[in-house]
N, C-alpha and C positions, 0 to 999 in steps of 0.2 A: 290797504293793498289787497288785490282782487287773489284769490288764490285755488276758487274754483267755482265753476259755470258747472249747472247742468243744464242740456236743451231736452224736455218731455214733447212726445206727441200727444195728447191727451184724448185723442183721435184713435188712432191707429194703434195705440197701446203696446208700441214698440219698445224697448229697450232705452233708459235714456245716455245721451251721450254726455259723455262727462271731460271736462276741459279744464284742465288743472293750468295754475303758473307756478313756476318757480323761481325764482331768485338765486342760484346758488351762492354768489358772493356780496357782500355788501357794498349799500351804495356809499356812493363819491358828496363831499361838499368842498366846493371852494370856497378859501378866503373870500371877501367882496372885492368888488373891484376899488379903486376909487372913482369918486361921482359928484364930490364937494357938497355933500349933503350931511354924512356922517363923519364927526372927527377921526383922522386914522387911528389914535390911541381906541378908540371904543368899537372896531371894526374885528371882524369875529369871520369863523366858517362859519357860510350862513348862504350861501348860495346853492342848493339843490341840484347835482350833478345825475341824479341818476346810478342804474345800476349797468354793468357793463354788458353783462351778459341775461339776457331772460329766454327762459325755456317755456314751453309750451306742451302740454300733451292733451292729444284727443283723443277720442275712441270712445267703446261700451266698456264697463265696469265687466273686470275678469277676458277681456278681448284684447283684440290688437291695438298699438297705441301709435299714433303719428306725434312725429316727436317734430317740433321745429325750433331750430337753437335762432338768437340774435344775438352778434354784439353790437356795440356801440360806441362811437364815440363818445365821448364826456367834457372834454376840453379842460382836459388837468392837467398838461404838460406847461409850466411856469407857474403851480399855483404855487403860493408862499408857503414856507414850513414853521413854526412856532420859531426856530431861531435865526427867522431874516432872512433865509438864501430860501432859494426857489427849486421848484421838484423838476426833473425831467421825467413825464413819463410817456412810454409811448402803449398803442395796444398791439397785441398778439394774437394774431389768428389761429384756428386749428393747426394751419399747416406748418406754423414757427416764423409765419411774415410778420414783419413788424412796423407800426406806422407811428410818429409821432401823435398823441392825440389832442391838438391843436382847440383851440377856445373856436378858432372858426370851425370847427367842424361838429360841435357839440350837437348830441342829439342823432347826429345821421350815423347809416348804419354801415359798419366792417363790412359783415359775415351776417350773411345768410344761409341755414343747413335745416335739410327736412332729410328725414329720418326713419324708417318703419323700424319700430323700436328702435336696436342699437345700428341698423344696417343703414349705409348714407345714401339716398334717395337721389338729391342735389345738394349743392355747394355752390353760391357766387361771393368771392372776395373782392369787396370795390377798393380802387386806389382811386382816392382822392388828391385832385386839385387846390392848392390855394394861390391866391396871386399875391404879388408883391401888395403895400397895401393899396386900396383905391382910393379911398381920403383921411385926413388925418384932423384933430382939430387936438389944439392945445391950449390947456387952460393952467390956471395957477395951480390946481391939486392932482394933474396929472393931464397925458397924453391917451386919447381915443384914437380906433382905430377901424376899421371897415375892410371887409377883404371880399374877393368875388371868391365862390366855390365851383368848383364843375366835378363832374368823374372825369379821372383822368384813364379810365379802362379797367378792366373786371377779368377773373380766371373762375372759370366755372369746371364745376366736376360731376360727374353723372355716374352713381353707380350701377354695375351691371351686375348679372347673374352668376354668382360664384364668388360675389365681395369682390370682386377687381375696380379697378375706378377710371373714365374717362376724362382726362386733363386736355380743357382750351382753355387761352387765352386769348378775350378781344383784343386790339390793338387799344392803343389810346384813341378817345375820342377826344379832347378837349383840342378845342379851340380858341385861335389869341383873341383876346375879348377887343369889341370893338371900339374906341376909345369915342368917348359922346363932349 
């Protein structure tokens, strides 16, 4: 896991810039899925979910630091729990929005926030789309599934001069997908 970059000019003999990550919370593993490959008795967390939130800082050593937060989706809402039933979880943004976090949406991003150190720069919070499902295929060891994704529109926030903060919202962009 990468935890820090420095960029030298070797040149110019400038100051090097130093680009930490951070992790704050640990990462996520889902159950497998089923796939009829591995017996479900011998099926384990074993899928690689990621971490929800990763931070960023840049700047020179003893300077100013650009901070840029992510979260993520992970697609942990139905994973199984060691006694049978299934988790709900969803994620939470800065601002206490809350989204289920869907197995289709894994990987793709909440929240986006840049930062001059603790001060908030920008903010876009995307809400995501999922469709009903688009194909299905069923076998003897279980049901697959397929689903289209879109942004369904985004609220962005722009800090100004004095810590105040500027609130828009896009409208929804998604569109009814065209049926092929």
């Amino acid at each position: 896991m990468v935890q820090q970059v420095a960029e030298s000019d070797l040149v110019s003999g400038t100051e090097p810039v130093i680009t930490q990550v951070q992790y704050p919370n640990p990462p996520s593993w889902r159950h497998d899925d089923e796939d009829g490959l591995v017996p479900i008795g011998q099926k384990t967390w074993a899928q690689w979910r990621g971490y929800d939130l990763v931070r960023t800082l840049k700047g020179n050593a003893g300077g100013p630091q650009t901070v840029s937060e992510s979260r993520y989706f992970r697609g942990m809402d139905g994973d199984l729990k060691a006694d049978g039933s299934h988790k709900s979880v969803s994620i939470t943004d800065s601002t206490g929005g809350t989204a289920p976090d869907q197995v289709a949406l894994a990987g793709t991003t909440r929240e986006q926030d840049t930062l001059n150190g603790a001060q908030l720069v920008s903010r876009t919070i995307t809400d995501p789309w999922v469709s009903a499902p688009t194909a299905t295929s069923v076998k003897a060891w279980g049901t697959t599934s397929a689903y289209q994704t879109q942004q369904a529109g985004n609220h962005q926030a722009e800090g100004l001069d004095g810590g105040a903060v500027r609130q828009r919202a896009r409208p929804p962009t998604r569109t009814t997908p065209t049926a092929y």
